[in-house]
C-alpha positions in Angstrom: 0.0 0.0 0.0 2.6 2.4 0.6 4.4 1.7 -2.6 0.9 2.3 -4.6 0.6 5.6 -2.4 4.3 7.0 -3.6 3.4 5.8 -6.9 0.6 8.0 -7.3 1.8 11.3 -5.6 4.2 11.1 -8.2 2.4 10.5 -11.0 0.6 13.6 -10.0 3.1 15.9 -9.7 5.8 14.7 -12.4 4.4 17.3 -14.7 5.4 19.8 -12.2 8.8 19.1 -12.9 8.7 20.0 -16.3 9.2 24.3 -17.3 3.7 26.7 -24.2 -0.1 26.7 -23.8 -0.7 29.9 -23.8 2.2 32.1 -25.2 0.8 35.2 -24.2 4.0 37.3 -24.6 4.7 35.5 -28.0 0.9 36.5 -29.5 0.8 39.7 -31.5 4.7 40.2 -30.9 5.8 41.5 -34.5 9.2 41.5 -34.6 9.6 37.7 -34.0 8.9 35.6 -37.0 7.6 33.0 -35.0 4.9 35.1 -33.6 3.6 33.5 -37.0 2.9 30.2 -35.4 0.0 31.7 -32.9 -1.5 33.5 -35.4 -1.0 33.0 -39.1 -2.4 36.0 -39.9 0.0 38.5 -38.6 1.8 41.4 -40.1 5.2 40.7 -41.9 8.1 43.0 -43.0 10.5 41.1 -43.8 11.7 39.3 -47.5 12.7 36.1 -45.7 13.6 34.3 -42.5 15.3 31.3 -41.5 15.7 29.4 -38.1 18.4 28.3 -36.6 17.4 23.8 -36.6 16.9 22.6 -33.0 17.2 26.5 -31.8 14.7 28.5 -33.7 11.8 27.9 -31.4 12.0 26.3 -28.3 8.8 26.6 -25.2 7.5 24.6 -22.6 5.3 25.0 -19.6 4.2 23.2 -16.1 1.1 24.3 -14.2 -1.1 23.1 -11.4 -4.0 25.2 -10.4 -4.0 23.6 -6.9 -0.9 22.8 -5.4 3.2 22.8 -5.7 6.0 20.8 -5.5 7.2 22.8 -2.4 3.7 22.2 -1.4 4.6 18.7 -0.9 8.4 18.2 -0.6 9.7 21.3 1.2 11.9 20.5 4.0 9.6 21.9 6.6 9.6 18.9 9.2 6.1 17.8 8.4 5.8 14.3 7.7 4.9 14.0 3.8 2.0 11.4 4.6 0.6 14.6 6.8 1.3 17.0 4.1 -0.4 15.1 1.5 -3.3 14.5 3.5 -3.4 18.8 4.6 -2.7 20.4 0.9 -4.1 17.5 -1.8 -6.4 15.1 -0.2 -8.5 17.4 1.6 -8.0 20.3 -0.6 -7.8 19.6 -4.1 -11.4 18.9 -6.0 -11.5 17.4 -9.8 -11.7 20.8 -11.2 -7.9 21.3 -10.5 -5.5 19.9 -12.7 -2.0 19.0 -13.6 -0.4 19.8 -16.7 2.3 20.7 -19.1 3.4 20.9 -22.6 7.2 21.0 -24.4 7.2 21.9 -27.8 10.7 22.0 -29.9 10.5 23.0 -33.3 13.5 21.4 -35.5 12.9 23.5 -39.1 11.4 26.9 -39.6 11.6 29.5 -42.4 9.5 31.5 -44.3 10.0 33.7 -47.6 7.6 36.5 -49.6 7.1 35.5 -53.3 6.7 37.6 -56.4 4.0 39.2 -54.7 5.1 40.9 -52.2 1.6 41.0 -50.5 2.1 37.4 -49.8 4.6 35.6 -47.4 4.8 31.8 -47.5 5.8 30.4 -44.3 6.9 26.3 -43.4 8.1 24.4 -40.7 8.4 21.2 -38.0 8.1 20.6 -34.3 7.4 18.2 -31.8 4.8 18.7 -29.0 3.9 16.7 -25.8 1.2 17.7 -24.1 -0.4 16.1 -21.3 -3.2 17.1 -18.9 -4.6 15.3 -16.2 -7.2 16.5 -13.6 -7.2 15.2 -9.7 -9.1 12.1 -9.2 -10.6 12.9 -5.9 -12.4 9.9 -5.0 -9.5 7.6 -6.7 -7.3 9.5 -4.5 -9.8 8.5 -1.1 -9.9 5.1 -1.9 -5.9 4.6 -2.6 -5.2 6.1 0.9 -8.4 5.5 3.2 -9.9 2.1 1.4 -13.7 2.3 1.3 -14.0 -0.1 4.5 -15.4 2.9 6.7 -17.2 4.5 4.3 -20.8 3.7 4.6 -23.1 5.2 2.2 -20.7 7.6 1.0 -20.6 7.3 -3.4 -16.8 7.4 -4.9 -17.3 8.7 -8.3 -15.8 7.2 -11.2 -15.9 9.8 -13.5 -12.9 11.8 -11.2 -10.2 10.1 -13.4 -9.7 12.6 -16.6 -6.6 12.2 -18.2 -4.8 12.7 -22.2 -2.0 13.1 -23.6 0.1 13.0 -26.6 3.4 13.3 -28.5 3.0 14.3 -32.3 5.2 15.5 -34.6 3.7 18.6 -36.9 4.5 19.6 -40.3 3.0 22.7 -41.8 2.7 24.9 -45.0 0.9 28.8 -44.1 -0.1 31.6 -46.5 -0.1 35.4 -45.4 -1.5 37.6 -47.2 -1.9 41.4 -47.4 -5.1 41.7 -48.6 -5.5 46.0 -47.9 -3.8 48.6 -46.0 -6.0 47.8 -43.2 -6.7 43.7 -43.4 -4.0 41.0 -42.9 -5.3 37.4 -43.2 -3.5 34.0 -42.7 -4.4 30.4 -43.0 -1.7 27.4 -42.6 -2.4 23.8 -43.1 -1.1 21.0 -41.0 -0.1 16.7 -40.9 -0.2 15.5 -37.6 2.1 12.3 -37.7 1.3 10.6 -33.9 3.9 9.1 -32.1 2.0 8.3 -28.9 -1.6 9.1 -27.6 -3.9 8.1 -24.5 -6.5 9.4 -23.1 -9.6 8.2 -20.7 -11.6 11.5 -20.4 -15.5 9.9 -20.6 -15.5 7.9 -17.5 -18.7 7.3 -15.3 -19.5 5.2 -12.5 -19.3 4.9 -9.2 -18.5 2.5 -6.3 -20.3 2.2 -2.5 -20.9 0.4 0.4 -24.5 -0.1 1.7 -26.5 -1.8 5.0 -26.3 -6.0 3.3 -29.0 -8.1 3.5 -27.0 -11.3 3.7 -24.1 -10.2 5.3 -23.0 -6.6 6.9 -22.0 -4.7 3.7 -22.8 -5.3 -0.1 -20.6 -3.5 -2.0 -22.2 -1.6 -5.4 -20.1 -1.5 -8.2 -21.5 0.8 -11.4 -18.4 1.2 -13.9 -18.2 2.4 -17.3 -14.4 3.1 -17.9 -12.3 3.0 -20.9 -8.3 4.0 -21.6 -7.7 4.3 -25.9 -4.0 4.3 -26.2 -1.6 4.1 -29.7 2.1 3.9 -30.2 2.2 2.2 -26.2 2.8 -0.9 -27.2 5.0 -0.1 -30.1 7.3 1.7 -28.3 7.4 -0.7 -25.3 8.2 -3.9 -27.8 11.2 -1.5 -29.8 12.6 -0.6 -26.3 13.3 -4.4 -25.7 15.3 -4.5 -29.1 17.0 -1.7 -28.9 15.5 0.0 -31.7 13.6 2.9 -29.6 14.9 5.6 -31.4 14.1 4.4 -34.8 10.7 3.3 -33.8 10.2 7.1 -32.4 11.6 8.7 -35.9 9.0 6.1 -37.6 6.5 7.3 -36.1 7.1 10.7 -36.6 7.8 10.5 -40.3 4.4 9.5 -41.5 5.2 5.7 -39.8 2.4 6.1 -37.1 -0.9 7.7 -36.9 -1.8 10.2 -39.4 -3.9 13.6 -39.4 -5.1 17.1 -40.4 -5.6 20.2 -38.9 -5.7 24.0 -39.9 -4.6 27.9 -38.2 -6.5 30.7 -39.7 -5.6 34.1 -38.3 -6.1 38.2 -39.2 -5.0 41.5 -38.2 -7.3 44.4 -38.8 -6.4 48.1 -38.4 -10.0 50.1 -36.9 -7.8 53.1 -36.8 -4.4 54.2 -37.5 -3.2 53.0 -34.3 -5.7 50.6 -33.0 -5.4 47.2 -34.1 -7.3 44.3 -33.5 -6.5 40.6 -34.0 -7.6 36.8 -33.6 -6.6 33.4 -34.4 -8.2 29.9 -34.1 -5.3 27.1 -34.3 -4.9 23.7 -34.1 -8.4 22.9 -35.4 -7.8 19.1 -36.5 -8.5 15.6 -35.6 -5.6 12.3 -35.7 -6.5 9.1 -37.0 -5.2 6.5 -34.8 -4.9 2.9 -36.6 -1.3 1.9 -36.3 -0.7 1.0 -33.0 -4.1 1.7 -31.2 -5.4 -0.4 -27.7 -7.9 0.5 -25.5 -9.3 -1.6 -22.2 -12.6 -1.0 -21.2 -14.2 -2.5 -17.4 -18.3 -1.8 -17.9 -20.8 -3.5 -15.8 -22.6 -3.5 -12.3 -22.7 -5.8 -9.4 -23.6 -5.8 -5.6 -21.7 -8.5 -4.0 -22.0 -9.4 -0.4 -18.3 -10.7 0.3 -17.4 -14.7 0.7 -20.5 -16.3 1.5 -20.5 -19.9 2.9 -23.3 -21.9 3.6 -21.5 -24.8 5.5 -24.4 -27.7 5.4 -24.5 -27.4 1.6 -20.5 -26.9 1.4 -18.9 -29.3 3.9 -17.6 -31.7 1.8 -15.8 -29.0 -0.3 -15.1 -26.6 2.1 -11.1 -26.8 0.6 -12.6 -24.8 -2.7 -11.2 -21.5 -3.5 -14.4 -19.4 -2.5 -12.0 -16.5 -2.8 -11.2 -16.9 -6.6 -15.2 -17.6 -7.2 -16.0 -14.6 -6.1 -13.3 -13.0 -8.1 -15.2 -14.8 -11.3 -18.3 -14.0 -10.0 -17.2 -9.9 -10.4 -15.4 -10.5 -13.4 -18.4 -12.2 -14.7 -20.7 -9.1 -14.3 -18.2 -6.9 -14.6 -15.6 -7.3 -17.5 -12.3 -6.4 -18.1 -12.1 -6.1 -22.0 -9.1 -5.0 -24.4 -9.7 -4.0 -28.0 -7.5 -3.0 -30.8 -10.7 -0.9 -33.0 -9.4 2.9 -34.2 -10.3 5.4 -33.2 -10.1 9.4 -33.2 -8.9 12.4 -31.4 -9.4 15.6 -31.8 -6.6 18.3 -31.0 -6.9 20.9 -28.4 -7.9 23.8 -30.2 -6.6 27.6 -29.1 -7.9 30.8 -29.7 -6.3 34.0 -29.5 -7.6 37.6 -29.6 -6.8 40.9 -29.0 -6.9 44.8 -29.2 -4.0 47.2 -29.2 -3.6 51.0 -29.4 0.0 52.2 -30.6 1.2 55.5 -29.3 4.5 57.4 -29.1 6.5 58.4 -31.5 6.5 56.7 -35.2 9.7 53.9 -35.7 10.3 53.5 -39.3 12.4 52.2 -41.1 15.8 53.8 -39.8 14.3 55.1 -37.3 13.4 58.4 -38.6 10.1 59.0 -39.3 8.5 61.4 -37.2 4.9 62.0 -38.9 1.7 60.4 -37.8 1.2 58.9 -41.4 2.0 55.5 -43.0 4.6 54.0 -44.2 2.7 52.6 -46.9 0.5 53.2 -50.1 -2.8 52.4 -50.7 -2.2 49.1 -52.5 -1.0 47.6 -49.4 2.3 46.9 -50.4 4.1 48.5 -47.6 3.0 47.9 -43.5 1.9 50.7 -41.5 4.3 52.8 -39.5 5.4 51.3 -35.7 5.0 53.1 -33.2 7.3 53.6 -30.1 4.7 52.0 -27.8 1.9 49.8 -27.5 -0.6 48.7 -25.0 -3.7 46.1 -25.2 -5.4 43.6 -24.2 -5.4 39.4 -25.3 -8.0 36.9 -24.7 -6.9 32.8 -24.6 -9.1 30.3 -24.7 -8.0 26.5 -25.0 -10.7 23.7 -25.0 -9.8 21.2 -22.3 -11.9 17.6 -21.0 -13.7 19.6 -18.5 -14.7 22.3 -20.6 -12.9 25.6 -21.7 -10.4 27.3 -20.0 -9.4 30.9 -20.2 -6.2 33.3 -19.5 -6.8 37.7 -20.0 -3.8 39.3 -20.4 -3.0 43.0 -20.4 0.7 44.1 -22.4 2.8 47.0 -23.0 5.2 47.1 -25.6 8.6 48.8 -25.7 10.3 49.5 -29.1 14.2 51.1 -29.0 14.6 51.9 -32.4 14.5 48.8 -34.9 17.4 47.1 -32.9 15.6 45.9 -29.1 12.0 45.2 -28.1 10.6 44.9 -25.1 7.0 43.0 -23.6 5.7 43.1 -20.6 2.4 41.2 -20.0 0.0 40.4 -16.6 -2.0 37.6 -16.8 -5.3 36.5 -14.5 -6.0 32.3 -15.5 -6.3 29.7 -13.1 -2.9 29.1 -12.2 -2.5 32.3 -11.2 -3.8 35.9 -10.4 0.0 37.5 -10.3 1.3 36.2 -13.3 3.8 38.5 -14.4 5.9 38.1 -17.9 8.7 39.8 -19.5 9.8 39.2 -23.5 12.6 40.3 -25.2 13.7 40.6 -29.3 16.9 41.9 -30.3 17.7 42.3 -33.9 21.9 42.4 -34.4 22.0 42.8 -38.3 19.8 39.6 -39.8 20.2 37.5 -36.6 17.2 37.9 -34.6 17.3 36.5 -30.9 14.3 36.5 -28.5 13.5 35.1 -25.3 10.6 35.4 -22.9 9.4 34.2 -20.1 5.6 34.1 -17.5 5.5 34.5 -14.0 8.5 36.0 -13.1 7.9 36.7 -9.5 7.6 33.3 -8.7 11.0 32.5 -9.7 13.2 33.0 -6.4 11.5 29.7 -5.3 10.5 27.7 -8.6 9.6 24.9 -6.5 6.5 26.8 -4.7 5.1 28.1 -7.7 2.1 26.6 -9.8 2.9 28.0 -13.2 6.1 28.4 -15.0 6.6 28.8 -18.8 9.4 29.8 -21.0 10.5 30.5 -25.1 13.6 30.9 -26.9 14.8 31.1 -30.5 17.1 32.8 -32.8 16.8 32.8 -36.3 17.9 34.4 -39.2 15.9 37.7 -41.3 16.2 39.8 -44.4 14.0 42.9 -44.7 13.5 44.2 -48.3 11.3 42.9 -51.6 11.9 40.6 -54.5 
């Protein structure tokens, strides 16, 4: 029992350990090409750019809504079964959740054609993402048993969980449609290299007054796990052959999909700018590698029951393992190897920002409140020294939506260093405090940024961390 309890506490907090949903100091973050890849439809002004493989884009992020790691391991003299008991068991509910997603993007690059109104953009990354909600009841019975628990109804349903690792390869359009509207769609190949998920369980499991005996036991269960790649993986780790197994899987070897981004930017004014994206809106076919177990049935059994007149002369049976039949009977344990789908977890992104300060144009120079641009749209609108706004995230999630607001103010130092500063309210956190930076040294283009900063002293106690990098190559000018 105590093995199964340190086995679950740390299956629960393992994605705590890892340091990008939402990429609220990325969105709407011009000078970074890859402010392309949350929303395709974003303004561009430059002839072509180039990341550097392996380094061109680079995020994760770890979040729990509910509790730390310090929370739980801190060196505070409180014994860890106490601590569990005080800060998850008794605290947490299945609306909090566990969380986190890497994402390393191996080839980006983008280039304008013959028409300079529209930029062409490409690329490949991997992404893990994983989220799993507290199983509250799951959690009772793992460290309390259900032996004292008359009456009380352990739901089934707690246990919400997916996951996934999938390679992406995508091919995006940008156009420049007017002075005023910028539109963007990009299409996408999921290639999946693992998947699970159990995220429609019901049931439930109690303990009532028995007729025959002190307790019956009622067991209502209608649970399924769908997994692919699992067992695919686990044979080619055996033969040594993991790695090419992963890179098969990735290259169009395992489980294939679609998806599209579709983005815009739309001046209202000369400086007040609105924009919005909906990515990831897609589905993965899983037939290569797919298994899923299922347990679905009811019973109410009344424990060993022996009548010892009818059973003397085989009171040496196994009455244990007949009542484990008995269950099993009513209540099967089935595997399957059927396909199935799964849809991606679709983002959206909006905004509104109003520019102000003094004009940055090209050099540096301008000093009019006018555009930089003709009325064909073949040049961008001036930037401006500052800008403030407001974003909106929303990512769809097995309980339901969830949403971030963020506010932002932008810093532009000429056309060499920019600086972002965001605050954002979600339910990780209501002091979530970011900080981006682009610098632009001739044609190499650096950035980095990072989400709650002020958590940082102590990255153990915090419930949210998040971070991006890349550096990538850019030429400015027309064909």
């Amino acid at each position: 029992m105590r093995l199964t309890r340190c086995l679950f506490v740390i299956s629960m907090l393992f994605t705590l350990g890892a340091i990008a949903q939402n990429k609220s100091v990325l969105y709407d973050f011009n000078e970074i090409p890859r402010s392309l890849s949350v929303n395709p439809g974003v303004e561009t002004d430059f002839k072509w750019f180039a990341g550097v493989p392996l380094l061109s884009g680079i995020s994760g992020y770890g979040g729990s809504n509910g509790i730390s790691v310090h929370d739980i391991f801190a060196d505070d003299g409180v014994d860890i079964n106490v601590k569990f008991r005080e800060r998850a068991l008794n605290t947490l509910t299945p609306k909090d959740e566990f969380s986190s997603t890497i994402q390393l993007e191996y080839l980006t690059g983008g280039f304008r054609g013959d028409n300079p109104n529209l930029f062409y953009s490409f690329g490949g990354y991997l992404e893990f993402d994983n989220i799993t909600y507290w199983p509250q009841d799951y959690a009772s019975l793992i460290f309390d048993g259900n032996a004292d628990q008359l009456g009380r109804r352990f739901d089934l349903g707690d246990l919400k969980t997916r996951g996934s690792l999938v390679n992406v390869l995508h091919f995006g359009v940008n156009k420049k449609v007017d002075r005023n509207l910028t539109i963007g769609g990009r299409a996408k190949i999921y290639s999946g290299i693992v998947d699970y998920s159990s995220t429609s369980n019901n049931g439930h499991l109690s303990n009532t007054e028995g007729q025959n005996n002190l307790i019956a036991t009622n067991l209502n269960t209608d649970l399924l796990l769908r997994t692919s790649g699992l067992q695919d993986l686990d044979n080619a780790s055996d033969s040594d052959t993991l790695t090419n197994e992963i890179i098969s899987r990735a290259l169009f070897g395992g489980d294939l999909g679609l998806g599209i981004d579709v983005g815009f930017t739309y001046h209202l004014t000369e400086r007040i700018t609105i924009t919005g994206s909906l990515l990831d809106v897609g589905f993965i076919y899983h037939s290569s590698d797919p298994k899923s177990y299922s347990l679905k049935g009811n019973t109410t059994v009344e424990g060993i029951q022996i009548n010892v007149l009818e059973n003397f002369a085989s009171l040496d049976r196994d009455f244990w393992q007949d009542l484990v039949d008995d269950i099993e009977a009513e209540v099967p344990f089935e595997t399957d190897t059927k396909s199935y789908v799964s849809f991606r977890p679709t983002k959206l992104y909006a905004s509104i920002r109003n520019d102000f300060g003094e004009p940055v144009g090209k050099g540096g120079q301008q000093s009019c409140d006018c555009t930089a641009g003709s009325s064909d749209g073949g040049e961008l609108r001036t930037k401006y020294r500052n800008s403030v706004g407001g974003q909106l995230y929303v990512i769809n999630r097995p309980r339901g939506p969830q949403m971030a607001l963020t506010g932002f103010y932008t810093r532009r130092i000429g056309n060499i260093l920019a600086l972002k500063g965001t605050y954002t309210v979600d339910k990780f956190s209501y002091t979530n405090v970011g900080l981006g930076m682009n610098l632009q040294a001739g044609p190499v283009n650096f950035y980095i940024m990072a989400d709650n900063l002020l958590s940082y002293n102590n990255i153990a106690d915090t419930n949210y961390a998040s971070f991006q990098f890349g550096l990538n190559i850019i030429s400015w000018g027309r064909n």
